[in-house]
The first five atom37 places (N, CA, C, CB, O) and aatype in JSON, in Angstrom:
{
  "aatype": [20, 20, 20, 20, 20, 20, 20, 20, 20, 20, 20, 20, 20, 20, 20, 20, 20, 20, 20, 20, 20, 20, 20, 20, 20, 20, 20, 20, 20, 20, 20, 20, 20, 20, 20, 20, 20, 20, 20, 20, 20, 20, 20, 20, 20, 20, 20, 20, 20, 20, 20, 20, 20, 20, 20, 20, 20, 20, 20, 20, 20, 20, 20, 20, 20, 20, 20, 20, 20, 20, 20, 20, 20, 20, 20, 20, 20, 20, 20, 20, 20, 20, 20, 20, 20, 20, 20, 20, 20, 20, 20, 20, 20, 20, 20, 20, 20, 20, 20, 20, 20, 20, 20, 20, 20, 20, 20, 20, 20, 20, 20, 20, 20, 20, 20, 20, 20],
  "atom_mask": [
    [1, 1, 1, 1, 1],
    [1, 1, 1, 1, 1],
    [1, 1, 1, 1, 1],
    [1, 1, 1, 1, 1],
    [1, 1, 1, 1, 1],
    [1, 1, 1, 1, 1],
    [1, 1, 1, 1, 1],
    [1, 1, 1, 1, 1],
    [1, 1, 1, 1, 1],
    [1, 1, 1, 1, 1],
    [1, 1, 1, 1, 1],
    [1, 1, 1, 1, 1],
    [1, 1, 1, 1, 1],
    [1, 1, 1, 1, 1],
    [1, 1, 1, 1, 1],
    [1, 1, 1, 1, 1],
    [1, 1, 1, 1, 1],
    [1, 1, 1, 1, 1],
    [1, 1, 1, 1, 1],
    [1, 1, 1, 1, 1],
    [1, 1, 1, 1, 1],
    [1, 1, 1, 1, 1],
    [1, 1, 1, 1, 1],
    [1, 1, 1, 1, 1],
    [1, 1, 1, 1, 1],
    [1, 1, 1, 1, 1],
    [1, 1, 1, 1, 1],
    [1, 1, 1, 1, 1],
    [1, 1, 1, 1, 1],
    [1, 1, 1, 1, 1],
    [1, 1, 1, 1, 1],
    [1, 1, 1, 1, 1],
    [1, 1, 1, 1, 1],
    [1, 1, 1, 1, 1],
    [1, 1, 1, 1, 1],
    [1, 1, 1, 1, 1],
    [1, 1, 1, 1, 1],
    [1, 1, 1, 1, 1],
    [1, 1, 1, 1, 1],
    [1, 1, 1, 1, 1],
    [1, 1, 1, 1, 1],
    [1, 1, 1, 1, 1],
    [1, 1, 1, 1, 1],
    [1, 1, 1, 1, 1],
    [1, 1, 1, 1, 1],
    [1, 1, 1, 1, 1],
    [1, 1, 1, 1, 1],
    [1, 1, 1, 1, 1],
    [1, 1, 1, 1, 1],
    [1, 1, 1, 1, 1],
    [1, 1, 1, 1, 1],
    [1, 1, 1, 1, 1],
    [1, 1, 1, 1, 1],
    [1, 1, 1, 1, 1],
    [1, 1, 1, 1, 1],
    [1, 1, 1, 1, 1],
    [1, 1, 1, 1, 1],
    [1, 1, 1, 1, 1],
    [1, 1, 1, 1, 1],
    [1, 1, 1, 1, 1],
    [1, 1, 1, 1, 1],
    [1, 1, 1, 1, 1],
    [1, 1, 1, 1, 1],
    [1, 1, 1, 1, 1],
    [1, 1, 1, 1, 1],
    [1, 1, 1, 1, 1],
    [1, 1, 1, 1, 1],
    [1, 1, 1, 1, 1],
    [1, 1, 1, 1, 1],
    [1, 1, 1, 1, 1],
    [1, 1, 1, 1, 1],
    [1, 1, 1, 1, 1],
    [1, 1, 1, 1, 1],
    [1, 1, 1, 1, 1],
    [1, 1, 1, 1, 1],
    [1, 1, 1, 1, 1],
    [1, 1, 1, 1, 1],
    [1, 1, 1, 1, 1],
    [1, 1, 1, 1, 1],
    [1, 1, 1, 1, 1],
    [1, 1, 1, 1, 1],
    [1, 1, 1, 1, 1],
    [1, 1, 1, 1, 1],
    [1, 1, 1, 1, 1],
    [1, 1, 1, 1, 1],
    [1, 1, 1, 1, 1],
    [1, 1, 1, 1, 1],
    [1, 1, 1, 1, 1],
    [1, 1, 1, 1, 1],
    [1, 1, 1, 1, 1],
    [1, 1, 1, 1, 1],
    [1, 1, 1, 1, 1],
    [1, 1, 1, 1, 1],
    [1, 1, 1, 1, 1],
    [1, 1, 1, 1, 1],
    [1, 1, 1, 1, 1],
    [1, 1, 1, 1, 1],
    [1, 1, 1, 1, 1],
    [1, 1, 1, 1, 1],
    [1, 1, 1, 1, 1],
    [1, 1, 1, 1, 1],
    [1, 1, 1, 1, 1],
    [1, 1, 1, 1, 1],
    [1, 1, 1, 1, 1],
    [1, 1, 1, 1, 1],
    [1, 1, 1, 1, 1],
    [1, 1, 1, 1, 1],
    [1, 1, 1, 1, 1],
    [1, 1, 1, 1, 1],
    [1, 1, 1, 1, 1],
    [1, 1, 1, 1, 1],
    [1, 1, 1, 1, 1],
    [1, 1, 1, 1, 1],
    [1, 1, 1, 1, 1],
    [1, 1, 1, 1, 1],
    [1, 1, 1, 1, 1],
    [1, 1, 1, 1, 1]
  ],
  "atom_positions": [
    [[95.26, 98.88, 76.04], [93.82, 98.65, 76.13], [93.45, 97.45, 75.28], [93.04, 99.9, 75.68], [93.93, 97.29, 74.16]],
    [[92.63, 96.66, 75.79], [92.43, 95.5, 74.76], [90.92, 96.16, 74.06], [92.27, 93.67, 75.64], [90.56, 97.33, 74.11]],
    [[90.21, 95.01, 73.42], [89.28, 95.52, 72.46], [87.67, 95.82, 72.65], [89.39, 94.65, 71.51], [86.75, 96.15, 71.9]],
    [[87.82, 95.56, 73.98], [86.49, 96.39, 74.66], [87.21, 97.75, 75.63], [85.42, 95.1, 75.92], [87.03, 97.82, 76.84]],
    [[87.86, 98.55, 75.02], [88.5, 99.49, 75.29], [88.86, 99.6, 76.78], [87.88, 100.46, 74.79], [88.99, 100.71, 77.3]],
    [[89.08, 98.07, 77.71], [89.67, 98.39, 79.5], [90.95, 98.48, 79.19], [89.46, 97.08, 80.9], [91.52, 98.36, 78.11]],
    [[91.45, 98.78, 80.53], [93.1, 98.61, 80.46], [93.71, 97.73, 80.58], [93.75, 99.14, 81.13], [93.54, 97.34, 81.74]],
    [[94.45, 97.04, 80.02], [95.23, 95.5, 80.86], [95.88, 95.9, 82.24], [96.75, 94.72, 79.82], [96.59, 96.79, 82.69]],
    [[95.34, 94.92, 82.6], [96.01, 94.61, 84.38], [94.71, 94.86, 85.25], [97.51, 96.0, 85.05], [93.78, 94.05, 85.3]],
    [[94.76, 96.33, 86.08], [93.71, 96.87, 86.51], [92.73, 97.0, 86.23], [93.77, 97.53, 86.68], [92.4, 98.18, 86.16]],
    [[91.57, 95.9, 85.85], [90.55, 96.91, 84.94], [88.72, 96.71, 85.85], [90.53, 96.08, 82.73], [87.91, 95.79, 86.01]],
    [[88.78, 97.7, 86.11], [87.27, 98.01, 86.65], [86.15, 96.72, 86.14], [86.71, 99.69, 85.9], [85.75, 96.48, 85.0]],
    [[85.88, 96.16, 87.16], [85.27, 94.66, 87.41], [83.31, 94.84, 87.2], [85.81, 94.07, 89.43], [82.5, 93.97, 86.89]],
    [[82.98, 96.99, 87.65], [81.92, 97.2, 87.34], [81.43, 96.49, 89.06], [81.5, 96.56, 85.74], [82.25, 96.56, 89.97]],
    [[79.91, 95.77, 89.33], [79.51, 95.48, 90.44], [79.66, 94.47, 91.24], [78.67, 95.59, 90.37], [79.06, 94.17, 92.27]],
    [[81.03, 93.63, 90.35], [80.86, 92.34, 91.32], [82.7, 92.25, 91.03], [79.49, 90.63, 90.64], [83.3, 93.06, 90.32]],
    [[83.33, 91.13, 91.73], [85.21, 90.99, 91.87], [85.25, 89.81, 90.48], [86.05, 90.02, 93.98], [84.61, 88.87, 90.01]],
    [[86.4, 90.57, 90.26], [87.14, 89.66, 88.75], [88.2, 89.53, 89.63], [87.55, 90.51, 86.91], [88.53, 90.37, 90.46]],
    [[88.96, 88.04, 89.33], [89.96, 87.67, 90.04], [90.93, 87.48, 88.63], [89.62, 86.32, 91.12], [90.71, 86.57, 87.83]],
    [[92.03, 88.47, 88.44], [93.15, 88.57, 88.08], [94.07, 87.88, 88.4], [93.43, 89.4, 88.2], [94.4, 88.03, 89.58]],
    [[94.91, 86.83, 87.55], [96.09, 86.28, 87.64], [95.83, 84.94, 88.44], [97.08, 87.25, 88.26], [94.75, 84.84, 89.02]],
    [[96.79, 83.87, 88.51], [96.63, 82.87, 88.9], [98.5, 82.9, 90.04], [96.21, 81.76, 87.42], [99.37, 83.74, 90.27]],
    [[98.2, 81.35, 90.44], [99.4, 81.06, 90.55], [99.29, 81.86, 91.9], [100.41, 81.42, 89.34], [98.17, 82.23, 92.25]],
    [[100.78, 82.25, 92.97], [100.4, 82.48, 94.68], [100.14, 83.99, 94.58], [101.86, 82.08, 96.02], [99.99, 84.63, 95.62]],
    [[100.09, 84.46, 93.65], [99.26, 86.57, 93.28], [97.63, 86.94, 92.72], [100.26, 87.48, 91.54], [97.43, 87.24, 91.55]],
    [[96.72, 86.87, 93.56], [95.66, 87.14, 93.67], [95.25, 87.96, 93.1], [95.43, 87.22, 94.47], [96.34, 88.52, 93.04]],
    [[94.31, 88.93, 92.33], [94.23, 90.03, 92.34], [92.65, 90.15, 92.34], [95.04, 90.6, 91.34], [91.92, 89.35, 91.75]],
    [[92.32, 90.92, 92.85], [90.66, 91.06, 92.99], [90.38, 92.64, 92.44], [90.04, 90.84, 94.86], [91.01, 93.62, 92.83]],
    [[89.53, 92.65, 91.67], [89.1, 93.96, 90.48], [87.86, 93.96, 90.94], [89.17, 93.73, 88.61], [87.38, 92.83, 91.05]],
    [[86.99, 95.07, 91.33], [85.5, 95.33, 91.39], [84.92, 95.33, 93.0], [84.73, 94.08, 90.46], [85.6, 95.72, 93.94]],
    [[83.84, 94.93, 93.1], [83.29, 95.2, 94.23], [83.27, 93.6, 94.85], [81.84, 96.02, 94.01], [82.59, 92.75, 94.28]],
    [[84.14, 93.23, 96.14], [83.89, 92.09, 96.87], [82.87, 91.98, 97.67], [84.78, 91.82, 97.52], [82.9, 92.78, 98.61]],
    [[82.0, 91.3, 97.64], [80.88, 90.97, 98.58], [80.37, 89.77, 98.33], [79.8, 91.87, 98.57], [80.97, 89.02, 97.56]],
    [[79.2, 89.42, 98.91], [78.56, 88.58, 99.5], [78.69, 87.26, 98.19], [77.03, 89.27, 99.99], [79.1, 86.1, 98.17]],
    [[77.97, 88.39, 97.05], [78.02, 87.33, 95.75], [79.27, 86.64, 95.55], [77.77, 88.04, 94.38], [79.01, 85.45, 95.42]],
    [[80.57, 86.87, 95.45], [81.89, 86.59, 94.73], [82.13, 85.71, 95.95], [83.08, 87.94, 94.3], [82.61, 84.68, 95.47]],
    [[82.09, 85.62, 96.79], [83.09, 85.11, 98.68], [83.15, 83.66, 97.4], [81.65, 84.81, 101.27], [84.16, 83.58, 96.71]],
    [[82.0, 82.61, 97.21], [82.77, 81.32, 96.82], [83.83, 80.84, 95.46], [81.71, 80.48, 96.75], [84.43, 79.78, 95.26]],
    [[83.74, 82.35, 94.53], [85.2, 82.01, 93.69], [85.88, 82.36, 94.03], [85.55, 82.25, 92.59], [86.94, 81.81, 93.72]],
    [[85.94, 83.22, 94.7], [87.68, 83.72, 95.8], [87.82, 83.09, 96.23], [88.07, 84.69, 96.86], [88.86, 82.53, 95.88]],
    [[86.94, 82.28, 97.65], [87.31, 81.07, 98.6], [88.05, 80.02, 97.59], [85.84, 80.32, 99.4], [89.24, 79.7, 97.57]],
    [[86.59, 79.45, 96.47], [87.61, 78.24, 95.68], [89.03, 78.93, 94.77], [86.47, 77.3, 94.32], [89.9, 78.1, 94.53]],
    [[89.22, 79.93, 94.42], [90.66, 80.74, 94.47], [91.35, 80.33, 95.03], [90.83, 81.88, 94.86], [91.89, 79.28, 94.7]],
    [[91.69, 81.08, 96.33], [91.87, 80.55, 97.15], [93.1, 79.41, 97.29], [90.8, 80.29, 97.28], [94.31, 79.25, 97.15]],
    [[91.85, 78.74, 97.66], [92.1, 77.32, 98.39], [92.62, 76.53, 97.02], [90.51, 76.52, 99.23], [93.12, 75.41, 97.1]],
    [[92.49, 77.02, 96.15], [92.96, 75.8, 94.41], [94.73, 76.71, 94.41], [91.33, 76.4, 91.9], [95.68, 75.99, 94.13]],
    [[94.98, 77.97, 94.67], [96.18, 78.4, 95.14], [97.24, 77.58, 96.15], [95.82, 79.5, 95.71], [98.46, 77.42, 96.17]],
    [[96.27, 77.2, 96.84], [97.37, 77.09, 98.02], [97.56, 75.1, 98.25], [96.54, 78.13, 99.82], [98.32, 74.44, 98.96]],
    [[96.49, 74.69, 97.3], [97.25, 73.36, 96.81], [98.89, 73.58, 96.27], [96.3, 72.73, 95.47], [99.89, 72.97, 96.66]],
    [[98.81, 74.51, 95.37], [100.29, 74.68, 94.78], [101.29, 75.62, 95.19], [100.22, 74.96, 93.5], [102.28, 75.73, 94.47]],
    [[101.15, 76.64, 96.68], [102.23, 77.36, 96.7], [101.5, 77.27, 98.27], [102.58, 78.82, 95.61], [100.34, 76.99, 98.55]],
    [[102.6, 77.59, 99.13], [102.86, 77.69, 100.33], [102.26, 78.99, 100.79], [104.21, 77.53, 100.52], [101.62, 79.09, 101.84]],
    [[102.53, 80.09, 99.85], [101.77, 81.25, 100.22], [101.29, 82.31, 99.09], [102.59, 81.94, 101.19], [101.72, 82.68, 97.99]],
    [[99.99, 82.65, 100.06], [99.03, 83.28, 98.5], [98.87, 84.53, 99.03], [97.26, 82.53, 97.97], [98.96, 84.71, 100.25]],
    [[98.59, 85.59, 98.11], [98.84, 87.01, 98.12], [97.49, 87.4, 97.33], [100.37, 87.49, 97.39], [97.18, 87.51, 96.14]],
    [[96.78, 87.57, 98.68], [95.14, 88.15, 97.78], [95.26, 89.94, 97.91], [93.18, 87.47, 98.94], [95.02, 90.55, 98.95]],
    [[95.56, 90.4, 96.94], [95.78, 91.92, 96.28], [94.34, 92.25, 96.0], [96.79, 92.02, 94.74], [93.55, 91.89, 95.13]],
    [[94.24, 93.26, 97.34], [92.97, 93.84, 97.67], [92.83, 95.49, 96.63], [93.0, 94.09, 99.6], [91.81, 96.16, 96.49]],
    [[94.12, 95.73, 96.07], [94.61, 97.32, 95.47], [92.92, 97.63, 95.14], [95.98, 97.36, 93.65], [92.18, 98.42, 95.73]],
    [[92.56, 96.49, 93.72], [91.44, 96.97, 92.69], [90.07, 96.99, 93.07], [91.42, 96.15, 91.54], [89.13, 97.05, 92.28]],
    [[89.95, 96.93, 95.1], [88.93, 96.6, 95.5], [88.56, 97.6, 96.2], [88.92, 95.55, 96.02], [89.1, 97.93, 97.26]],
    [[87.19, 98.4, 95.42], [86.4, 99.57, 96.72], [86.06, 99.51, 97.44], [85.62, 100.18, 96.82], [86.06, 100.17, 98.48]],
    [[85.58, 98.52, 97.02], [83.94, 97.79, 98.05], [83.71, 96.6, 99.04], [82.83, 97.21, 97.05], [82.76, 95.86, 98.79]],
    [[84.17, 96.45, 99.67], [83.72, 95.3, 100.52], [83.03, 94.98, 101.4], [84.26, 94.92, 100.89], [83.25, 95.77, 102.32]],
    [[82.08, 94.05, 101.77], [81.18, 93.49, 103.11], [82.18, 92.94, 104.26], [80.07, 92.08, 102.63], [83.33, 93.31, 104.5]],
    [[81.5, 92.09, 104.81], [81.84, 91.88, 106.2], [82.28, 90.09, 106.07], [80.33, 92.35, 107.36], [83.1, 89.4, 106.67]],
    [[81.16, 89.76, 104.87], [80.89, 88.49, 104.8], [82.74, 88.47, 103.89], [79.07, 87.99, 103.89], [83.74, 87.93, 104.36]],
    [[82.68, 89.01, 102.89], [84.33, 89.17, 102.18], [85.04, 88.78, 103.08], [84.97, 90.65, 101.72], [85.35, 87.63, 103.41]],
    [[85.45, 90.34, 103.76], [86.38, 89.94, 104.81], [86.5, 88.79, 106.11], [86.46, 90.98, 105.29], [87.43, 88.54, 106.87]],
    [[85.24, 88.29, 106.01], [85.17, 86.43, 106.73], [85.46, 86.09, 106.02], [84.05, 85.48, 107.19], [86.4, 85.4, 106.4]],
    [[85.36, 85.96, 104.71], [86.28, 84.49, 103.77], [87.83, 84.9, 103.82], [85.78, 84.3, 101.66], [88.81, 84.14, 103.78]],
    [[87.81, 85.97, 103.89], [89.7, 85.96, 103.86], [90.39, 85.72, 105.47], [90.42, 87.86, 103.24], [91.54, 85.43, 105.8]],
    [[89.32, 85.94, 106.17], [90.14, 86.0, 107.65], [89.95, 84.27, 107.3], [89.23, 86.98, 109.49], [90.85, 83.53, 106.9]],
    [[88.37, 83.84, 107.61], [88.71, 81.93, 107.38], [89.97, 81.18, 106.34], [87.17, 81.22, 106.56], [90.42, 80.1, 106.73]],
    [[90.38, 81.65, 105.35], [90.96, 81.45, 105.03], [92.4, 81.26, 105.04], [90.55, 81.71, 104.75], [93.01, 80.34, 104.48]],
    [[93.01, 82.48, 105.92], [93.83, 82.63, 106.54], [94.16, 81.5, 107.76], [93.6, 83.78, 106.8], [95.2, 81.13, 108.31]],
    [[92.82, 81.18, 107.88], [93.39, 80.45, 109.47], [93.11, 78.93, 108.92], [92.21, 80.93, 111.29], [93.56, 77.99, 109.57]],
    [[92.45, 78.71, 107.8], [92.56, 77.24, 107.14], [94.28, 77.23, 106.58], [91.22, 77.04, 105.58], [94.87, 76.18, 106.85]],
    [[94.84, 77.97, 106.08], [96.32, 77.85, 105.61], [97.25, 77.86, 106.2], [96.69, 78.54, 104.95], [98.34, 77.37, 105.93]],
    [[96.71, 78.75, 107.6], [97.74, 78.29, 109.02], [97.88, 76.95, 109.64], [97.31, 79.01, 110.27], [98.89, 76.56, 110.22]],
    [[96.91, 76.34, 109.48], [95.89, 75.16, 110.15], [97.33, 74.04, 109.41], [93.59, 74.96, 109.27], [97.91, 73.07, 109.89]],
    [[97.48, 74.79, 108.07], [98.32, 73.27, 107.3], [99.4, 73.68, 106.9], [97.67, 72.48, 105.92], [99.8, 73.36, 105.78]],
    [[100.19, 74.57, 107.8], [101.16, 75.68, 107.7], [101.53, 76.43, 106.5], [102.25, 75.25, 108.1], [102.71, 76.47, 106.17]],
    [[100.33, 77.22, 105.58], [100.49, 78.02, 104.58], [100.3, 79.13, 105.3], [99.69, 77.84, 103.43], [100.1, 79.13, 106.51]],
    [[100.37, 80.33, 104.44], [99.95, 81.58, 104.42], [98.73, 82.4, 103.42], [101.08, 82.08, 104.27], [98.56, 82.25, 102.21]],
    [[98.18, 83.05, 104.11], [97.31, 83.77, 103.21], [97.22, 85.61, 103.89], [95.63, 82.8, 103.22], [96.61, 86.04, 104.87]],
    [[98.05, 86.3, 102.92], [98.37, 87.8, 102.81], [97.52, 88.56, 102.15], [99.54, 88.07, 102.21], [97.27, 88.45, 100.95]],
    [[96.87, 89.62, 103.16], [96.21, 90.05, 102.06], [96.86, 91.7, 101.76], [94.5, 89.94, 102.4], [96.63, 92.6, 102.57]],
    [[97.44, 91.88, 100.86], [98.24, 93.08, 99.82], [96.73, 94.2, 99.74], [98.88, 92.21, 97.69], [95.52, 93.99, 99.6]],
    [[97.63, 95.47, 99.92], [97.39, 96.72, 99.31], [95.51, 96.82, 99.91], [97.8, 96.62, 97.29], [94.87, 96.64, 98.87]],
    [[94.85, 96.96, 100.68], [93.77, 97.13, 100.63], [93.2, 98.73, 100.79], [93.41, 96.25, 101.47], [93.53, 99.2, 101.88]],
    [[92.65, 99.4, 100.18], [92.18, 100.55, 100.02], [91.65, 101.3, 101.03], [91.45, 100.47, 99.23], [90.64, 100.77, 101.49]],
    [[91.99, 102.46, 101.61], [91.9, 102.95, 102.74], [90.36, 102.28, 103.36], [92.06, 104.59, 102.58], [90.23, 101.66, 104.42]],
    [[89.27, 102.6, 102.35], [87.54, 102.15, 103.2], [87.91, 100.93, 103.81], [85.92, 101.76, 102.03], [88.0, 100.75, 105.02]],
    [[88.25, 99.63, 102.45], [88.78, 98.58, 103.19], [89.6, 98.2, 104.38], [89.22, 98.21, 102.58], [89.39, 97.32, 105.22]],
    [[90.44, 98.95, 104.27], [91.27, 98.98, 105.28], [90.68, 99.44, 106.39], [92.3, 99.64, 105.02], [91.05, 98.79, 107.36]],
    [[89.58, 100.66, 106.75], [88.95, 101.07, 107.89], [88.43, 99.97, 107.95], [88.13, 102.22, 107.98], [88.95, 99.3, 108.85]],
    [[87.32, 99.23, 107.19], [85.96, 98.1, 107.56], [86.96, 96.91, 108.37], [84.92, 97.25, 105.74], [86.63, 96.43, 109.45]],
    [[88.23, 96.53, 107.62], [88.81, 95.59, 108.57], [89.16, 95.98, 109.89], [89.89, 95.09, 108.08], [89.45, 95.04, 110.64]],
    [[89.21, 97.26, 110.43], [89.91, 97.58, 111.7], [88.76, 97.73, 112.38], [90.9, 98.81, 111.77], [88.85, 97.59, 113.6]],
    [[87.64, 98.0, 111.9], [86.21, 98.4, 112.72], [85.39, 96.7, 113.16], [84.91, 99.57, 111.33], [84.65, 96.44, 114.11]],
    [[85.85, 95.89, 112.15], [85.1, 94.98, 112.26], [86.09, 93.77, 113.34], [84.62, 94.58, 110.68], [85.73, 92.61, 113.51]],
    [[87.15, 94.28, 113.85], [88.59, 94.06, 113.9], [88.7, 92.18, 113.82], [89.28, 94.86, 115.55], [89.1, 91.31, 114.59]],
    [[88.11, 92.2, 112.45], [88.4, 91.32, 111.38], [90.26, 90.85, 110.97], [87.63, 92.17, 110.1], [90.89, 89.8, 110.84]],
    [[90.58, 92.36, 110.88], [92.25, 92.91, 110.73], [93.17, 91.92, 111.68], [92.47, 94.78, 111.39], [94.25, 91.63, 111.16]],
    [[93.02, 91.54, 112.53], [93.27, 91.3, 114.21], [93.48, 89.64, 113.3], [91.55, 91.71, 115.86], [94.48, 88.94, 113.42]],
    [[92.56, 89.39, 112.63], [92.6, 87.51, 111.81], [93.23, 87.71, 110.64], [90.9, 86.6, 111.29], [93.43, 86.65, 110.05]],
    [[93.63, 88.71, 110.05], [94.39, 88.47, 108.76], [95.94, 88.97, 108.67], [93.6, 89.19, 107.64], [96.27, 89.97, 109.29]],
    [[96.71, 88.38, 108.03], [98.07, 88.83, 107.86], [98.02, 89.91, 107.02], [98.98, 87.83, 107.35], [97.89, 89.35, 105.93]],
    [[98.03, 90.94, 106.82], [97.97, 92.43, 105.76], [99.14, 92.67, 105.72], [97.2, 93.86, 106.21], [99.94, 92.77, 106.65]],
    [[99.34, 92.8, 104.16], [100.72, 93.02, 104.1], [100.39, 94.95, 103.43], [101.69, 91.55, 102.84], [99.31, 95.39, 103.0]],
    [[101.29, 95.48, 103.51], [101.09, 96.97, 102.89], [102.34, 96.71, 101.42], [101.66, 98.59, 104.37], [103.19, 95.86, 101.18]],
    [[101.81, 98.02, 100.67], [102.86, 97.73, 99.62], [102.93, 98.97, 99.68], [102.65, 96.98, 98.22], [102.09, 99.87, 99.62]],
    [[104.59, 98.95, 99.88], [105.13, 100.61, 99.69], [104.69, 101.47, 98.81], [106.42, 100.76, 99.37], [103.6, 101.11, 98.37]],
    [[105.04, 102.36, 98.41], [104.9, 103.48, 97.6], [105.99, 103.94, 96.98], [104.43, 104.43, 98.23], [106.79, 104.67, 97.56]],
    [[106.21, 103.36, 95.13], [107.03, 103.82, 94.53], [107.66, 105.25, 94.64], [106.62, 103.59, 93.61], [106.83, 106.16, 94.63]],
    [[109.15, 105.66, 94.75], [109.27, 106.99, 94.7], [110.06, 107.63, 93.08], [110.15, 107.32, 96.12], [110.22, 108.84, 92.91]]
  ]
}
């Protein structure tokens, strides 16, 4: 725990996305929506200047809009466009329904992450 008593790594972002870690491992903490879409996008896109493929880790995310999941599907198809990748890791069952309903899912590469045994 650091000294506002969260946990390191995972730590509850409260009402809006904290973007964890740099470099091609994404991590998004809190609620994604409408507000956050342009530091993820510039995320993003400042990622994939330097690695071929980026891994936006949906795990720490409850909450998402519609408008979210348009910046990651656009995104996806801007990194195809210049032959990168953009994966999006672990998204949380709601998430995971809103992408299949909105069939948003259908534009993004989703990767799943097993389950330690």
């Amino acid at each position: 725990m650091d000294e506002r008593g969260r946990t390191a790594g995972r730590r509850r972002a409260g009402n809006h996305v904290e973007i964890v870690g740099t470099g091609p491992r994404l991590e998004l903490v809190g609620d994604f929506d409408v507000r956050s879409t342009g530091r993820v996008r510039s995320a993003i896109d400042e990622a994939l200047v330097h690695h071929d493929r980026v891994v936006v880790d949906l795990a720490g995310v409850e909450n998402v809009d519609l408008t979210a999941l348009r910046v990651l599907a656009a995104a996806g198809r801007r990194a195809a466009r210049d032959g990168h990748h953009v994966l999006v890791a672990s998204p949380q069952p709601g998430v995971r329904r809103l992408m299949h309903l909105s069939h948003l899912a259908r534009l993004m590469e989703v990767e799943s992450v097993a389950s330690s045994a």
